[in-house]
N, C-alpha and C positions, 0 to 999 in steps of 0.2 A: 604817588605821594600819600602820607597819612596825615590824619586831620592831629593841628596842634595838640587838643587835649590830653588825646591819646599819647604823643612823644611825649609832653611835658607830665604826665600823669606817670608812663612807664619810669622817667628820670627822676622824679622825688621819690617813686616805691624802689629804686635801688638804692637811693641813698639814705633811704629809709632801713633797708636791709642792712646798708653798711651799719648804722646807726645800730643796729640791733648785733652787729659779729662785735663790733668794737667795744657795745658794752659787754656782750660775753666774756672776751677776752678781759676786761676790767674785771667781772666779778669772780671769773674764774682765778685769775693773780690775786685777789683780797681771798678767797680761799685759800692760797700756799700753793696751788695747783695750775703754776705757769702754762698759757699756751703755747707760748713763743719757746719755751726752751724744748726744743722741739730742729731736730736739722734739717728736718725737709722744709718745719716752715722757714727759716732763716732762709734758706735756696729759695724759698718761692718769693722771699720781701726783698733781697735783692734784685728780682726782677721787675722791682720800681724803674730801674733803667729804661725799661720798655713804655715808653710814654706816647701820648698821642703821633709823635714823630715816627714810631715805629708802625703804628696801628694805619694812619694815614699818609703820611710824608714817607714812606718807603714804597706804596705804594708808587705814589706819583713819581720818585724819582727815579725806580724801576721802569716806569713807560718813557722817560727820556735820556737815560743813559743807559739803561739794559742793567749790568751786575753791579756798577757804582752804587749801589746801595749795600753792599755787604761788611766795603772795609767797617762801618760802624756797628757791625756786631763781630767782627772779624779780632778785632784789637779788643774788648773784653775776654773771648776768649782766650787767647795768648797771654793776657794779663791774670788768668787763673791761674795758670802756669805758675805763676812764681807767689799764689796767693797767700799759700803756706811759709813762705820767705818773707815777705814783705806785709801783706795785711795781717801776717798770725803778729810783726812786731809791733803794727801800728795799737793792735787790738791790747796787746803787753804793758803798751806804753802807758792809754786813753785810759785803761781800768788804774794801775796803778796810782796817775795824780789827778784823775777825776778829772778828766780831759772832756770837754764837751761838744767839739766842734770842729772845723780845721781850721778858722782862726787860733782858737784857744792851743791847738795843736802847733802851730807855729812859734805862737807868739810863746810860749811857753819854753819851747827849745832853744830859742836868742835868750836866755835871760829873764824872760815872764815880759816882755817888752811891752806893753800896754799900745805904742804905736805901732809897732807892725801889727800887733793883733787888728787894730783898728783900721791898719788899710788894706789886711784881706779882706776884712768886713767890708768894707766900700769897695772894693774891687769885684766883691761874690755880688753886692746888692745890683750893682750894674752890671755886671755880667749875666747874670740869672732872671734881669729882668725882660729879657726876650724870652729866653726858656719857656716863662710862666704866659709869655704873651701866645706863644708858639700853643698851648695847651688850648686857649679862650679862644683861640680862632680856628683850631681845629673842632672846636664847640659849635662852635660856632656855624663851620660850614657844613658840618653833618646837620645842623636841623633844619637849616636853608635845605638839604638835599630832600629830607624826609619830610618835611610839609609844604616846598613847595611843586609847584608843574615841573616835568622833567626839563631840563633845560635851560629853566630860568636862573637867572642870576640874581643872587641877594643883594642887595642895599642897605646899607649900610646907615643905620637911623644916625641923623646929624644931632640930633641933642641925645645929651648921655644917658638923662634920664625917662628916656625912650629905648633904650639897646637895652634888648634880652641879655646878653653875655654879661653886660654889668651885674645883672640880680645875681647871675650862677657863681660871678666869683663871689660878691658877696656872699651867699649858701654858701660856699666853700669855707672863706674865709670865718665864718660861722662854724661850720662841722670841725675846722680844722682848733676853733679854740676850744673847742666842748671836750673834743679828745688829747688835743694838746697841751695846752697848760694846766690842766687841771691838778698839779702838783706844782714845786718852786723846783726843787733839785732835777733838771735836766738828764742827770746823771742814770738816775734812776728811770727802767726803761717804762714806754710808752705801751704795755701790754696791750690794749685794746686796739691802739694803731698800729700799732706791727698786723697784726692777726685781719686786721679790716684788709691793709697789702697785701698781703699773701691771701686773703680770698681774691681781689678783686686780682692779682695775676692767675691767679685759676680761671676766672670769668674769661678776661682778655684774651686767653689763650686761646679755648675751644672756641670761644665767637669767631675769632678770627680762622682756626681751624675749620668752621662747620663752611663760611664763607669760601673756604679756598678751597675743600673739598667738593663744594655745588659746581663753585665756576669751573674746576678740572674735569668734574666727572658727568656733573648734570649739563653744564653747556655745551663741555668739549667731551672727546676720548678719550681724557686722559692728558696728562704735559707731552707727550711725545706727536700727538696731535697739533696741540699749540702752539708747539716746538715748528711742525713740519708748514703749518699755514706762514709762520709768521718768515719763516725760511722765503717762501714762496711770493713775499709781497715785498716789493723791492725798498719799500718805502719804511719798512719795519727791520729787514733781515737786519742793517748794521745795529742792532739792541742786542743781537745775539753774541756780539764781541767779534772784534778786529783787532789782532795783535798787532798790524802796523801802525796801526792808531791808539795803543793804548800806554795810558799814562800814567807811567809808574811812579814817576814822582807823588803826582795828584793819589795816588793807591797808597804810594807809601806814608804822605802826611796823614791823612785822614786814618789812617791805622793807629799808629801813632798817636793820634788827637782821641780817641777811642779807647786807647789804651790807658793814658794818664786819665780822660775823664772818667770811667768807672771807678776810681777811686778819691780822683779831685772834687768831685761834685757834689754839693753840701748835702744833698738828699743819700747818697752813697755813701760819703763818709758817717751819714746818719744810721743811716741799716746797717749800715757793715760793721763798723765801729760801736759805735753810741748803744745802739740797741742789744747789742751784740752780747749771749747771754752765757755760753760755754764755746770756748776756742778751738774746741775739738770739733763743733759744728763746719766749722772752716774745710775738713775733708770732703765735709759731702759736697758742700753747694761750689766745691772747687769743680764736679765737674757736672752735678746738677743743673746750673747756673748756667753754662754750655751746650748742654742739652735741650733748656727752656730757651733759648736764642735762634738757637737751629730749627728746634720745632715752630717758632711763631716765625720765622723767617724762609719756611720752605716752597710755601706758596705766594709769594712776595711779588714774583716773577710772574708766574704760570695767572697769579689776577689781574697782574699790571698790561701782560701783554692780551690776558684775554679780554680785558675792556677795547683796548687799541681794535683788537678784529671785531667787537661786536661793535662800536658807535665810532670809530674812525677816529685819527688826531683832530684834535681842537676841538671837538663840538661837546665834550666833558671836560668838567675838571678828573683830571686821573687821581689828584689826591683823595676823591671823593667813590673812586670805583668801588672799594671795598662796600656802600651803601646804594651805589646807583646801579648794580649791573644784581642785584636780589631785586632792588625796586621794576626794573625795568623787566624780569622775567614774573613778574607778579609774586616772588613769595615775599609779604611784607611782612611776615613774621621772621624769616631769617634776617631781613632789614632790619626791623628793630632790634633785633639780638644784637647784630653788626652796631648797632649805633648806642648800644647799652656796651656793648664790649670797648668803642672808641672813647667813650664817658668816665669808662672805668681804670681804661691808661693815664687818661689826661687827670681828673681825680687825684688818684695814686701819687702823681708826681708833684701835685700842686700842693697837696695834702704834706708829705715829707718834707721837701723844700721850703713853703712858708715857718714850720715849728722848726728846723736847722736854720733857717736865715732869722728868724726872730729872735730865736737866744743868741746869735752871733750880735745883732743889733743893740741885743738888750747889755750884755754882756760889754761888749766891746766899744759901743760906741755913746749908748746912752748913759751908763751907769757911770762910769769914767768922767762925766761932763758933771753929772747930780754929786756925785761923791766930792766935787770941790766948791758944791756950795754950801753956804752956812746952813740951810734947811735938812742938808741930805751929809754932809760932811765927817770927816772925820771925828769933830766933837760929838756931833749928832746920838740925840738917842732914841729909842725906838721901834717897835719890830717894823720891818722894811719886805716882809715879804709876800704884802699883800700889793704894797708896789712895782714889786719885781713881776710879779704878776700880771698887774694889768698894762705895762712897759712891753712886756713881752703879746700879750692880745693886742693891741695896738700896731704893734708890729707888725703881727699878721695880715693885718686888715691894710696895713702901708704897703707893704710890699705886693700884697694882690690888687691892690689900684693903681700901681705901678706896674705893675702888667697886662694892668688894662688898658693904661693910657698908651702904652706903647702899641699894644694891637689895633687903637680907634685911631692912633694919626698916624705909624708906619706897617702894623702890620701888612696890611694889604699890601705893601710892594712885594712883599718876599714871598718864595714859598718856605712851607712849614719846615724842609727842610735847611735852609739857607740861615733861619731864623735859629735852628738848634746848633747848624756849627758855630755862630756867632757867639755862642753862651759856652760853646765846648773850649773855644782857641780862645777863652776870659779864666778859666779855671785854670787851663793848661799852664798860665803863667806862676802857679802854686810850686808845681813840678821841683825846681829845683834848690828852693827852701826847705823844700817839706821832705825831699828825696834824702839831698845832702844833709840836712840836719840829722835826718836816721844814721847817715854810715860815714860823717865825715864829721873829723869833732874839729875842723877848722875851721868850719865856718863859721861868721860874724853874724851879727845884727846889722850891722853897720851893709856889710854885702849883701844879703836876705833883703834889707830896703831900699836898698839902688838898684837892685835884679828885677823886684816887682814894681817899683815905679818907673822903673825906663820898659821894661816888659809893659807894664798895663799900658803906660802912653801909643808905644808904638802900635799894641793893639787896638788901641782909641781911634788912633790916626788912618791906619792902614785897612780896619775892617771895621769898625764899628760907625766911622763918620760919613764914609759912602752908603751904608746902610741907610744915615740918614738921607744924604744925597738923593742916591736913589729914590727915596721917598717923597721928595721935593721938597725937602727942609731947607735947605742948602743949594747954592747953583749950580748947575752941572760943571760951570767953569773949574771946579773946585779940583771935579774927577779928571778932566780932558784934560786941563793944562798946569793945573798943579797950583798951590794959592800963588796969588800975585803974580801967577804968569813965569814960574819959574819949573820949567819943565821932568829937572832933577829930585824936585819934591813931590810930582805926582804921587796919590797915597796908594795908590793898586800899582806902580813902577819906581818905588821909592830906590836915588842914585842911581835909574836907569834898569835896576831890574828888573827885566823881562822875560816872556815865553812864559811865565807861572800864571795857575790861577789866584783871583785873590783870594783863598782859604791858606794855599800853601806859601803864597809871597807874603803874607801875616804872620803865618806861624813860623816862619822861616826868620824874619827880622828880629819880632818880638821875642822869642825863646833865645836865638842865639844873644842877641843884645842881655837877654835876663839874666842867662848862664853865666856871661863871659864876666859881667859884672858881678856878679855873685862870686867866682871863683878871684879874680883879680882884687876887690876888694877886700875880700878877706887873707888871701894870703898878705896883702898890703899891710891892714892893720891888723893882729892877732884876737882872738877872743879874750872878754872882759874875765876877773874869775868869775860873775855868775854866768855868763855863759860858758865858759869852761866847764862849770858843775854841772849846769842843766845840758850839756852835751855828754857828758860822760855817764848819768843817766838814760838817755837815748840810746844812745851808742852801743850800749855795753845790758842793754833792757833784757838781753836772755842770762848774760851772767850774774845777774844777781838777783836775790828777793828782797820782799818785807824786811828780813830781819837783818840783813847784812848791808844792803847798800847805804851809800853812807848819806846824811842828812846836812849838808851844806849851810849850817847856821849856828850861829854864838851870839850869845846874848843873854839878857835879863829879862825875864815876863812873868807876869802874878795870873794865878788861878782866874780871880774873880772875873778879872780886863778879860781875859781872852774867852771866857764862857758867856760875859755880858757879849761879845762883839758874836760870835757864833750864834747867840737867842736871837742877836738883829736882822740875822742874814738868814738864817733858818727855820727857827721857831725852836721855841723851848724845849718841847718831846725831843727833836732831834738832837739838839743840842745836849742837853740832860742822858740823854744814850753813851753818847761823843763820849762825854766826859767820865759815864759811869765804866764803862771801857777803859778807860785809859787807872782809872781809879782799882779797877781787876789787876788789868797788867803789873802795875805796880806794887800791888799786895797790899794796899791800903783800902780800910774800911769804908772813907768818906771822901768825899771830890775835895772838899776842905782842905786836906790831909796831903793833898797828891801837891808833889814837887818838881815844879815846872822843870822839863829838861825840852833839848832839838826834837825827839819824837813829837812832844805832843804839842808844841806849836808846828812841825811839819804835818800834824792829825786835822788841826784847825783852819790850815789855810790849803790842804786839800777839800776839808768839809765846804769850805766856802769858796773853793776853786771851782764846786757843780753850780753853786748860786751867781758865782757873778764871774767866774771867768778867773782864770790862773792871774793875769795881770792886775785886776784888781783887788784879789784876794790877797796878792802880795804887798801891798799899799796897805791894805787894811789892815794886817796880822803886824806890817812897822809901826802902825800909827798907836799900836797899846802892847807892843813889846818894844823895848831897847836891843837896838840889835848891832853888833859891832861889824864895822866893813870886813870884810875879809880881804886881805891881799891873795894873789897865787899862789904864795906859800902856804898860806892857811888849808886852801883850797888841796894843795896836791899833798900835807900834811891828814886832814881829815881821811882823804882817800887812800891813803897810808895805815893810817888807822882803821879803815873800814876791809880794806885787805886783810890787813893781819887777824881783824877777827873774821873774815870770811874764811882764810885758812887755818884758824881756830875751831870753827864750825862745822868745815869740812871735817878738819882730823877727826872732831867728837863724835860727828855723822860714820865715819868710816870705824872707830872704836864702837858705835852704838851699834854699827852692823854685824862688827867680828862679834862680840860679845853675844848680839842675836843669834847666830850662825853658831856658836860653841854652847850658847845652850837649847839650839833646836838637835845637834848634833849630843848632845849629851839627853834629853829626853828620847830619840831616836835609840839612843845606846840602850836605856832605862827598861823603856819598851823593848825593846828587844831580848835583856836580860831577863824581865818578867814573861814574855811569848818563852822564851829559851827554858824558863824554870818550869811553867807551866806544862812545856813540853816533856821535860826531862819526868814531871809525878804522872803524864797521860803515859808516858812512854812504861815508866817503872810499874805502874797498875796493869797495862795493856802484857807486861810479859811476867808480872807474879800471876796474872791470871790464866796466859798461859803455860807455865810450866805450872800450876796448880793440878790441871785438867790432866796430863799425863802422869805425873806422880800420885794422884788423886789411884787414877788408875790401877797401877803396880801396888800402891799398899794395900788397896783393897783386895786385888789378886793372890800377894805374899800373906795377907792373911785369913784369908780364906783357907789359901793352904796349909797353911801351921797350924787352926783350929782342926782342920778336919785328916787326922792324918791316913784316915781309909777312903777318902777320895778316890774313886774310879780313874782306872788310866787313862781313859779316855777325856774324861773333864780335866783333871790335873792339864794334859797336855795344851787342850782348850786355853787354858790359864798361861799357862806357860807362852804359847804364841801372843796373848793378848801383852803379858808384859814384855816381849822380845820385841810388839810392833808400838808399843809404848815407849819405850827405852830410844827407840831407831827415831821416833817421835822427837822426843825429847832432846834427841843427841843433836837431830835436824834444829830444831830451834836455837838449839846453845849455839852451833854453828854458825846461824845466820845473823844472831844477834850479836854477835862477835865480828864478823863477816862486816855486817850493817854500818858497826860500833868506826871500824877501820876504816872504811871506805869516807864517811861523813866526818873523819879527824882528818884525814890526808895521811894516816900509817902505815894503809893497804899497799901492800906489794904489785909491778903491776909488771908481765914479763913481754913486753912487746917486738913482735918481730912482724914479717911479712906472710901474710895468711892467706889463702882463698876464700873469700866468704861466702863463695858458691861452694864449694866441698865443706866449709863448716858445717853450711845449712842441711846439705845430704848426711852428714855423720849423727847431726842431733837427729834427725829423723829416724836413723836408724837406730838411734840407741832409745828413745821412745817408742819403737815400731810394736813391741808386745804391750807397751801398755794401750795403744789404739787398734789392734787385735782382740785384744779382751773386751772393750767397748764395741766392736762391730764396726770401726769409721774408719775411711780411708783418709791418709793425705798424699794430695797432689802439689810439686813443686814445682816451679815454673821459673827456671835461669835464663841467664844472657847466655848466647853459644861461646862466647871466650871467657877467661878467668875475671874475676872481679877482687883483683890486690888491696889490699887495706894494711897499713900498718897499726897492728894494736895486740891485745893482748888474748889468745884463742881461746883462754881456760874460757875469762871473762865472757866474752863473747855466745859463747857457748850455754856459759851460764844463764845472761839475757833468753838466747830462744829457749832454752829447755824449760824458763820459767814460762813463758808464752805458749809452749805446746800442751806440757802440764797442766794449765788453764784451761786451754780449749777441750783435751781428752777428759776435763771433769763434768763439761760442761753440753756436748754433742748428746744429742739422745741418742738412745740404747739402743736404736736402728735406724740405718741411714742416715749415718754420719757421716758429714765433710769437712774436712780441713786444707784450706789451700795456703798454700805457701809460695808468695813470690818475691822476684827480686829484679829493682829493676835500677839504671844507673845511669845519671844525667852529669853536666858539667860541672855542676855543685857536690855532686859527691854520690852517696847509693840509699837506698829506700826499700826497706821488707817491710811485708804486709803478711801477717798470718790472720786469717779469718774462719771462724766456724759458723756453721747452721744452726747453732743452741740458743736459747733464750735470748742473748745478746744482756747486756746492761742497761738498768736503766737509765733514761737520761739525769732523772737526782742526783744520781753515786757517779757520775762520769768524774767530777771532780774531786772524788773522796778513795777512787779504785786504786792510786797513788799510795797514798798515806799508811802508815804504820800500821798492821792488823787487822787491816781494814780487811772481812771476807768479801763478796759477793753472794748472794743467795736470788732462787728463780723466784719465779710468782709463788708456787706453791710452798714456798718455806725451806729449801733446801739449801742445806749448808753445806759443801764436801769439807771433806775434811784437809787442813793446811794454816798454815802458822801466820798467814796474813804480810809476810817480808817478803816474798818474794816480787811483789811491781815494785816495791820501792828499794829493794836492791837492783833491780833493773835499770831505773830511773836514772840511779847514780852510777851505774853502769857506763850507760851510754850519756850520760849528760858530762862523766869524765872526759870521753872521745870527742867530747864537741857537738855532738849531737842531741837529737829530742826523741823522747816516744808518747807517742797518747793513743787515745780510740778515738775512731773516726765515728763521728754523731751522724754522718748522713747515713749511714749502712746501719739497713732497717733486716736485713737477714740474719742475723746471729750477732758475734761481738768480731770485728776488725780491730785490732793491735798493728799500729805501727810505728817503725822508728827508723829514724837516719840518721848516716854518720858523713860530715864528708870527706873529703879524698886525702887532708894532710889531717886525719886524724890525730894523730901524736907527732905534731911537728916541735914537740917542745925534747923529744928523744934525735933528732938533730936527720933525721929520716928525711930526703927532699928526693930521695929519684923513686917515688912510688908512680909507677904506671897510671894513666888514667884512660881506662876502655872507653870504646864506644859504646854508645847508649844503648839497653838491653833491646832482643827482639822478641826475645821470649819464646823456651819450650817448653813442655811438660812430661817429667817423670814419670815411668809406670807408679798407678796409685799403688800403693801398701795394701797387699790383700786383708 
């Protein structure tokens, strides 16, 4: 055990921590510099789910059913699955009318219906209040475990204001209004508590992690140890599962019940929804979210069973293993980590669920009562949002003493986990209002309130009244025989039904009862037109936006009324926004000015749908507008009207794009004509400069010799070779730029037939052979042993290498020179590579060795002499046949050239029986002496 001080000292310095991430998160968002919009935190604040039931009650009901504890992390996961489907519409819907809650999310879907909002609200307040009871007594029994003797059993202080657990939810309840209502509009998210969630699932995690790592590894071998003990002890093996014995049903409700509650559950609908900052976040924590469940659920088992073999059944509570089996090996500091880590789930949840069921409270159920009186009423005037305020702190503080009361007179009967299904199969009854309203535009109000009121009851009846039973609220006569002795009514065998557990004979009644009524009544009596309207916004939430969907109201309303009624419910500043906004959009100077249309009273009663709920916002925005009924015609006229300009809008969207598109393609052209011009004066400069140089030449020659006309025979003839290798100069260049000029227009002749391009290669060699004699270099060629067919043109071709060996034999030092030439041929087509041992290129000019005139020169300045056209007549050479040529940058020996072409070269010459060899294996030619 450790001594009081110490636990309660360590538990106020966390929520003292908390206290200090939460203001972070606060001052960080009043800087513009969101924590929360952020997708890892979003995945980490949905793992509010993980509440002290998971932290402790998993434990325990892993040491008495073995794997039944998984379906309830089992059905979240599968419920990702479709997160992107369903929660990305919910998320659609809630930003759009400023939705705040799952009441307000229901109630808004019927028509803005003021009473159904207000009996999910009463439905979540009782259902949710074991949840929260579930948290305080899981408190509860963690510090009973860690200050007192092992073994002993807590007692339970008979006056209240003696029970520790009362102070904490108080502190709770406290923490939760500091960071909670400290604004009016709901709407607007709760930075500082998001960020406080998402630390404390960080904590929750590794505590539990460092716990289930000791028990595996420091008690035992490892799980496949604790696997084999618990095999071995007769009394434990059936934990490890019996398919004859196992109960699919009981597997498949509780999946199920798991599934809808990750989303039905007001703290859930809070993080997920409410909070919820960019929709795109949604991808990650689709399967982040999955991965945090798995990870804090893998040692769930391996601690549950290794309590059982170290202190035997019954002589522990096992919901308490996760603190009693660190206490009992003496490390009390991983205990209190463990019991800081249990604090930190139970917190989290109690934290989220009070501020979502307050504004449901506030919203739904008090405001609606105040708003018909003369003080708070319709005439009323006033600002009201320092009321709204303290309606909603109040709240808080109700519903956490209402979780208390439930833990001081029944929690003890239950365990931790019995007590969360109870709250799970209370939400679950949301399901098929809140489903159906998404994808089905026939349902009612009218069905939506006979679904959850024969749903809630049955669930009253069936699981919620024996709960008290059990408690010994009530007689057992109630359970065993059914009221008044009428055996058919039993509420755990209700008509006889039997062989279920009661979770699944609950959920089984109530849901089908909810549904069947929900679908039957509505197709009975049709939807009203405001439910008609407010379904076909649901329904249809991806097809439309802001500016097209259509606005469901006619009527007469004055500036002054609806900006006075907005100051009452909001405050001035927000208000004064509201309207300067709408004063923009309309192109008018002053709020004054601005002429009331259906936008901006649908502006005013979303602004006030965050303060006090879609239902009463709707009340209020009639109560100072005149607003005409709409019949269904109205209703399917307006949406007539909002099509036609949504296909109005589309068209303009689809012209705004062409028009984009034709002047991105017309700048693209622009640019290109200016590259093209540009090219055309580099091109024109690049060959006045070279035929300069050569004719430069010959007139200087020719006049030399006409000045002097006793010139020596000898020199004259000097002259005479110089303009004959000038002129051949000259003649080469006119040629190729002509050559060049054809090939890059598409006028070039090209004469393609069937060629060897192994005896090409031997012919260029040999017709090069005395210019690589005169240098001293040999080359060596290296062919496939059979022909290598190509259909193309041979001049061309020809051309290509000669310009390539030409290159090399300028470039081979004056001794010991090599040039290799190979050729080698794959399925794709053939591949030459000519390389020498000369300077090689440098890596700079690799990209420039291409281009027009471009020479190459070595390190020391040498320039051979050539016109610069020949790689880029090569280029267009081979890039006509469909092939490429470059230098290879890894070859550090000299300069490698090479180029492919493949095997249907010229398939557009209608040529298709070209042979395709097998792959080279390569010989080599005697070198060129």
């Amino acid at each position: 055990m450790l001594s009081v001080p110490l636990v309660v000292g360590a538990s106020f310095a966390y929520l003292l921590l908390l206290f200090g991430v939460a203001s972070y998160g606060n001052w960080r968002s009043a800087q513009g510099r969101s924590v929360i919009d952020n997708a890892w935190v979003y995945a980490l604040s949905m793992a509010v789910y993980c509440t002290a039931w998971t932290y402790f009650g998993s434990v325990g009901r892993a040491a008495s059913a073995g794997i039944w504890f998984l379906p309830i992390y089992l059905g979240p996961t599968l419920a990702m699955v479709l997160a992107w489907v369903v929660v990305r519409k919910m998320l659609r819907i809630a930003k759009s009318y400023r939705i705040t809650s799952i009441a307000d999310f229901i109630g808004s879907r019927y028509g803005k219906s003021p009473a159904l909002a207000g009996l999910v609200t009463l439905i979540t307040v009782v259902g949710i209040v074991p949840y929260i009871a579930l948290q305080l007594k899981a408190v509860s029994v963690g510090y009973a475990v860690m200050t007192l003797p092992a073994g002993a059993q807590a007692t339970q202080a008979q006056d209240w204001w003696n029970d520790s657990t009362l102070y904490f939810a108080l502190a709770l309840a406290a923490f939760t209004v500091v960071f909670g209502t400290r604004r009016l509009d709901v709407s607007e998210r709760h930075e500082g508590m998001v960020a406080a969630i998402a630390f404390e699932s960080v904590v929750k995690l590794l505590a539990f992690l460092a716990v289930g790592i000791f028990v595996t590894y420091g008690l035992f071998d490892g799980m496949a140890d604790i696997f084999a003990r618990v095999r071995a002890a007769p009394e434990l093996a059936p934990l490890l599962g019996d398919a004859a014995t196992f109960d699919y049903g009981q597997w498949f409700s509780l999946t199920l019940l798991a599934m809808l509650s990750v989303v039905l559950l007001p703290r859930q609908f809070q993080i997920m929804v409410v909070e919820n900052v960019n929709e795109r976040h949604l991808r990650r924590a689709a399967w982040v979210f999955p991965a945090y469940l798995l990870l804090i659920n893998i040692f769930v088992l391996p601690v549950a069973l290794g309590g059982l073999l170290l202190f035997g059944s019954g002589t522990m509570d096992p919901e308490a293993f996760v603190l009693s089996l660190p206490l009992a090996s003496g490390q009390h500091a991983l205990a209190l980590l463990a019991f800081i880590g249990g604090l930190s789930a139970a917190t989290g949840m109690v934290i989220v669920e009070s501020i979502a069921v307050s504004s449901m409270v506030c919203n739904d159920l008090v405001m609606p009562l105040l708003l018909r009186t003369r003080r708070f009423g319709i005439r009323a005037q006033g600002d009201l949002t320092r009321l709204l305020l303290r309606i909603r702190r109040a709240a808080i503080f109700f519903v956490m003493l209402l979780g208390y009361g439930y833990f001081h007179w029944a929690g003890e009967a239950y365990a931790l986990v019995s007590i969360g299904l109870i709250s799970f199969a209370a939400v679950a009854q949301f399901a098929p209002a809140l489903f159906g309203g998404m994808y089905w535009r026939g349902g009612t109000r009218v069905g939506a309130m006979a679904g959850l009121l024969i749903g809630f009851a049955l669930w009253t009846y069936t699981l919620m009244l024996p709960s008290i039973a059990k408690s010994g609220w009530l007689p057992t006569a109630f359970l065993d025989d059914g009221p008044w002795g009428i055996q058919w009514l039993k509420p755990e065998q209700l008509f006889g039904l039997s062989g279920m557990d009661n979770l699944t004979h609950a959920l089984f009644w109530s849901l089908s009862a909810n549904l069947t009524a929900y679908v039957v009544l509505s197709l009975w009596r049709g939807p009203t037109p405001a439910e008609t309207s407010q379904a076909l916004l649901f329904v249809e939430a991806f097809q439309r936006n802001r500016s097209t969907e259509p606005v469901f109201w006619r009527g007469r309303a004055k500036v002054q009324d609806l900006l006075a009624l907005t100051t009452r419910f909001v405050g001035s500043v927000r208000a004064r926004h509201l309207f300067d906004e709408q004063a923009r959009r309309l192109g008018v100077p002053t709020v004054d000015q601005i002429v009331p249309d259906a936008q901006l009273v649908r502006q005013v009663e979303i602004a006030l749908a965050g303060a006090i709920g879609s239902a009463s916002a709707r009340v209020m925005v009639a109560s100072v507008a005149d607003e005409d009924a709409l019949a269904l015609e109205d209703v399917l006229q307006i949406l007539d009207e909002a099509t036609r300009l949504r296909a109005h809008s589309i068209e303009l969207e689809e012209k705004s794009a062409s028009l984009e598109r034709a002047t991105t393609e017309l700048r693209a052209a622009n640019a290109q004509l200016q590259s093209l011009d540009r090219l055309k004066d580099d091109f024109m400069s690049s060959v006045t400069h070279e035929l300069r140089t050569p004719l430069t030449s010959i007139r200087s020659m020719a006049e030399l010799m006409a000045d002097e006309p006793d010139m020596p025979l000898a020199q004259r003839q000097q002259f005479i070779q110089i303009i004959v290798t000038e002129t051949e100069r000259l003649s080469r260049l006119v040629n190729q730029v002509l050559d060049l000029a054809k090939i890059e227009s598409g006028h070039a002749q090209w004469h393609n037939t069937d060629i060897d391009l192994g005896q090409l290669l031997v012919q260029a060699v040999q017709t090069t052979e005395e210019m690589f004699r005169d240098r001293g270099a040999q080359v060596r060629l290296a062919l496939p042993p059979q022909p290598v067919v190509l259909r193309a043109d041979p001049d061309r071709l020809t051309q290509v290498v000669l310009n390539l060996l030409s290159n090399a034999a300028k470039f081979v030092p004056a001794t010991g020179g090599k040039v290799d030439i190979t050729l080698r041929t794959s399925d794709a087509g053939v591949q030459v590579t000519i390389q020498d041992n000369g300077p090689g290129v440098p890596a700079a000019q690799h990209g420039m060795i291409f281009e027009k005139f471009h020479q190459n020169q070595d390190s020391g300045g040498y320039r051979p002499q050539g016109t610069g056209l020949g790689l880029p007549i090569s280029r267009q050479i081979v890039e006509h046949f469909g092939g490429r040529i470059w230098i290879d940058p890894a070859y550090g020996g000299g300069a490698r050239f090479v180029f492919d072409l493949p095997w249907n070269t010229m398939a557009d010459t209608g040529a298709t029986d070209v042979h395709t060899p097998a792959p080279a294996t390569g010989h080599a030619l005697p070198p060129t002496p």
